[in-house]
C-alpha positions in Angstrom: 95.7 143.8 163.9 93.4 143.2 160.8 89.9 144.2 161.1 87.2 142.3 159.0 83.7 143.4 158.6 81.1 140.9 157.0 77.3 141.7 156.2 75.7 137.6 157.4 72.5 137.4 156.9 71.5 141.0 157.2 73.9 141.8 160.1 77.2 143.5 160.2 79.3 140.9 162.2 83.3 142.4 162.9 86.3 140.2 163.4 89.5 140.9 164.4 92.4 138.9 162.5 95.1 137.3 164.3 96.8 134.2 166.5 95.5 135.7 170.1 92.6 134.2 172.0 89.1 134.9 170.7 90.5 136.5 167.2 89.3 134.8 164.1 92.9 132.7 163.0 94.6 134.3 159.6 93.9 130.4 158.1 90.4 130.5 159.1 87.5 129.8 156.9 84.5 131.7 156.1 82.9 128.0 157.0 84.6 127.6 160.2 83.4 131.3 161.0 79.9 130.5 160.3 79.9 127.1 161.9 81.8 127.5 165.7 81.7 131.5 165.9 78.1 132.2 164.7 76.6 128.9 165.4 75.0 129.0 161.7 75.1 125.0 161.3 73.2 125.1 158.3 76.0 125.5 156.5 77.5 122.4 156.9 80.9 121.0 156.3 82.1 117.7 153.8 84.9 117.8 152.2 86.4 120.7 152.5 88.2 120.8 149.1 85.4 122.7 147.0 83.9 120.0 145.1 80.8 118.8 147.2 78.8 121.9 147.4 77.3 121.1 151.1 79.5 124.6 152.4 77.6 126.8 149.6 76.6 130.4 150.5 75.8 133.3 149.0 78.4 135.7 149.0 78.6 138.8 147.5 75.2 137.5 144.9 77.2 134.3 143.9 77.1 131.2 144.9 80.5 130.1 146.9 82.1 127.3 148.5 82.6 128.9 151.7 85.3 125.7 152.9 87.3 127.6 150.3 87.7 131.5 151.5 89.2 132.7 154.4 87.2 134.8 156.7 90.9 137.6 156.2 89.3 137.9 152.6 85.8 138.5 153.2 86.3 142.2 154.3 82.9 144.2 152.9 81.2 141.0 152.0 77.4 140.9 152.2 76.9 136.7 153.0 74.1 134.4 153.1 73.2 131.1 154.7 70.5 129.0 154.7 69.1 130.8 158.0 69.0 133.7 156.1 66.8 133.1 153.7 63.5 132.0 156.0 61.6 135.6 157.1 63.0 137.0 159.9 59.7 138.1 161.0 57.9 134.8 161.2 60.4 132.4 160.5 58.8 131.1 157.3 60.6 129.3 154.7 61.0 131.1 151.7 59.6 129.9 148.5 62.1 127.7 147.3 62.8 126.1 150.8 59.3 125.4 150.7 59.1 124.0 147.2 61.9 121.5 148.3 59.4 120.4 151.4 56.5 120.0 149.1 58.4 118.0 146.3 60.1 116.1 149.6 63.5 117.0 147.4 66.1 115.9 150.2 66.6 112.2 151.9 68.9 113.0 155.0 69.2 116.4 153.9 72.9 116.9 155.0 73.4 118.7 151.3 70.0 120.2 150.7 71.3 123.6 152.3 74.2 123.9 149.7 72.4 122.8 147.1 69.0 125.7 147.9 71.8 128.2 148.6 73.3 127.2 144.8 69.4 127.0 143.5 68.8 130.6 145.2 71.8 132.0 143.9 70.7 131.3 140.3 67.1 132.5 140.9 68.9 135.9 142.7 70.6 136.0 138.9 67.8 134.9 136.7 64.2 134.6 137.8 63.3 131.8 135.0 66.1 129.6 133.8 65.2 126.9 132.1 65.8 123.2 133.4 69.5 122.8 131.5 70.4 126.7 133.4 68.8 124.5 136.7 71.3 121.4 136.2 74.1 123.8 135.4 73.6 125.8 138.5 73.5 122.5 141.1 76.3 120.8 138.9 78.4 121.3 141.8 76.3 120.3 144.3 76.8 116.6 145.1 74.3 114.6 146.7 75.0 110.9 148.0 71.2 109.5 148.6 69.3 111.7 146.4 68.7 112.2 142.1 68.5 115.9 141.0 65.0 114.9 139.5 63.5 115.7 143.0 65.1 119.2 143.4 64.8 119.8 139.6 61.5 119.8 139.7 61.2 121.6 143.3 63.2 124.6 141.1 61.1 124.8 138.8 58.1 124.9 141.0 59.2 127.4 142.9 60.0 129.8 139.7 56.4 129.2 139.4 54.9 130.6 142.3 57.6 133.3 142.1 55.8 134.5 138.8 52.9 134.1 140.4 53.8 136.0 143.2 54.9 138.5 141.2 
């Protein structure tokens, strides 16, 4: 039987690959993993092609659409959901979840994690991108109730008061 090991949020989770009760399923996806294994609802599922951006982790520094890799492939992988990015010690949002409160840069909010994951991702990659690097970044992020104007802005706030921070 296949072994993975997968670094999610910080902690080294095991799986063991195959069709027998309790083992993660060779067709499994790193979504499905997250979602009715770990209980990280977060990340949420829609339309599990690749192309909405509501499964988006971080995986590995990059931004990914986890609907789209199997759990098989994510041997050594260092992951990250949305849980994973509050502080562990007090449960705090980090600064760009809280820049997407303050600018109220959601409406039902079933995409805003994919969409922070793919905003945090950049950010991880370059601390200051400009608003075109921004729109680039969430181009594969798609929202149904919501303009990018809100979260733009939330973005570029929170590069802000990470220089500021800093």
């Amino acid at each position: 039987m296949e072994r993975v090991a997968i670094r999610i949020n910080g902690v080294l989770r095991k799986f063991i690959i195959g069709e027998e009760e309790g083992c993660v399923k060779p067709e499994e996806t790193l979504l499905q993993t997250l979602r009715d294994r770990l209980n990280l609802t977060g990340t949420k599922e829609g339309c599990n092609h690749g192309a909405c951006g509501n499964c988006t982790v971080i995986m590995n520094g990059d931004a990914v659409a986890s609907c789209m890799i199997l759990t098989a492939d994510c041997d050594g992988a260092e992951v990250t959901t949305i849980e994973g990015l509050e502080n562990p010690r007090t449960g705090e949002l980090n600064t760009l979840q809280q820049a997407f409160v303050d600018h109220s840069a959601f409406q039902c909010g079933f995409c805003t994690p994919g969409i922070v994951m793919s905003a945090q991702a950049l950010l991880n990659q370059n601390p200051e991108p400009d608003h075109e690097e921004i729109m680039e970044a969430l181009s594969g992020n798609y929202c149904r109730c919501i303009s990018h104007y809100q979260v733009a802005t939330a973005v570029e706030d929170a590069i802000q008061r990470m220089k500021e921070e800093r």
